[in-house]
C-alpha positions, 0 to 999 in steps of 0.5 A: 482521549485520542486512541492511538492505532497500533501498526502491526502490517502493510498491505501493498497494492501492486498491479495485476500481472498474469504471470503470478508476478514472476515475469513481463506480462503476456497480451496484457493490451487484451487483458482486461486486469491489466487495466491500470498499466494499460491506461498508465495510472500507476507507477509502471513504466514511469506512469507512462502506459505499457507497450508489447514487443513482437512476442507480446509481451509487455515492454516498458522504458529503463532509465538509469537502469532502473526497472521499470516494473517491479510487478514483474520480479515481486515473485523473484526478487522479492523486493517493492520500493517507496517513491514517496520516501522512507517506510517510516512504520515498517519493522522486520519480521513485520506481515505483509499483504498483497493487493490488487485493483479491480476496474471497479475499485474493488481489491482482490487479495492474491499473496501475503510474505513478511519483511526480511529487512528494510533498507531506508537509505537506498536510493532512489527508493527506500526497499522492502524485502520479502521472505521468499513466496510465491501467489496464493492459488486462485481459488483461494484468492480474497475478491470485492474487498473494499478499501475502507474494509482493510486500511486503517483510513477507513475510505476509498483507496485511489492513491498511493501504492500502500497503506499500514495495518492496524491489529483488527485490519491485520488480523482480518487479512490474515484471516482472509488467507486463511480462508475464514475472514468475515468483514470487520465491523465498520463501526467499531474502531478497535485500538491501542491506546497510548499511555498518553493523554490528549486534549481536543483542540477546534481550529478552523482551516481552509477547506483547500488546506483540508485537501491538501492534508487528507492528500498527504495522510492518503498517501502515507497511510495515516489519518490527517490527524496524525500528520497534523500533529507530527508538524506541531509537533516539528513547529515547537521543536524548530521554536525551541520551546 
């Protein structure tokens, strides 16, 4: 029987910005967390590494007036857009967590807000919205958190700026702000079962195949079986049967 997860969360991983993600960052070419953008393996400024203006502070390419790092406003617009499509498990009123990555993959847990509403269509990016909120004071900011200890993937979190919460992953994040969290136990995979039964099927694939799906479910926060039998599930449809 397939235990189906039950999402109640999403935990955003956005870039460090040392100006509580509320500005353009300052001296971020000397700031060590500020790796990601340095090096522009992420996002920011197209994936393109940052530069700084004559005051120091950090300085990225507009097109079509679009902004180039939503780091910068996420603290006074309260907004965070999907490059990779439509928030397809996002519900108002839904918590959301806040993330950073440490030169050594670790996560620190700097902020958390809950959707206030969600606009699909909107192009170029379907955008969440947030309640107004502002960073957790630092000191109670969650450190070393490992990627298989708060998504559902249950494995090191390389790609994607995203990934959806189960209860237990919730429920732990919560937690942490709270300041009372204890890991998870990694073994157990506490869910939601579904009224539905499944039945196992063993199909033999290409590793290549296998990589291409795992790709596709770490980048939208799933698990490969899940995209596997949402394009059966597409197969049967597009056949009639």
């Amino acid at each position: 029987m397939y235990k189906k997860r039950q999402i109640t969360g999403i935990v955003i991983k956005a870039a460090f910005n040392n100006q509580d993600w509320a500005g353009p960052c300052k001296d971020s070419l000397k700031d060590p967390r500020c790796y990601q953008c340095v090096k522009g393996i992420v996002f920011v400024n197209w994936g393109r590494p940052i530069e700084e203006d004559e005051n120091g502070f950090c300085k990225g390419e507009i097109r079509n007036n679009e902004l180039w790092c939503w780091e910068q406003t996420l603290c006074t617009k309260y907004f965070w857009g999907n490059v990779l499509g439509k928030w397809r498990h996002a519900q108002v009123g839904m918590p959301v967590y806040f993330v950073y990555s440490e030169p050594d993959h670790s996560f620190t847990l700097w902020g958390k807000s809950v959707i206030d509403r969600i606009e699909n269509d909107l192009k170029p990016y379907p955008t969440l919205y947030f309640e107004p909120f502002k960073p957790l004071p630092q000191d109670r900011w969650a450190k070393r958190l490992k990627g298989e200890d708060i998504t559902i993937a249950r494995k090191l979190w390389l790609q994607g700026r995203y990934r959806y919460l189960d209860n237990e992953r919730e429920a732990y994040l919560a937690s942490l702000v709270e300041g009372k969290g204890e890991p998870p136990n990694k073994q157990a995979r506490i869910s939601i079962l579904s009224e539905d039964y499944y039945e196992n099927l063993n199909v033999r694939l290409r590793r290549s195949v296998i990589g291409e799906l795992e790709g596709v479910a770490d980048k939208e926060g799933r698990e490969v079986e899940e995209v596997i039998r949402e394009a059966v599930a597409k197969l049967i449809r597009d056949r009639g049967s």
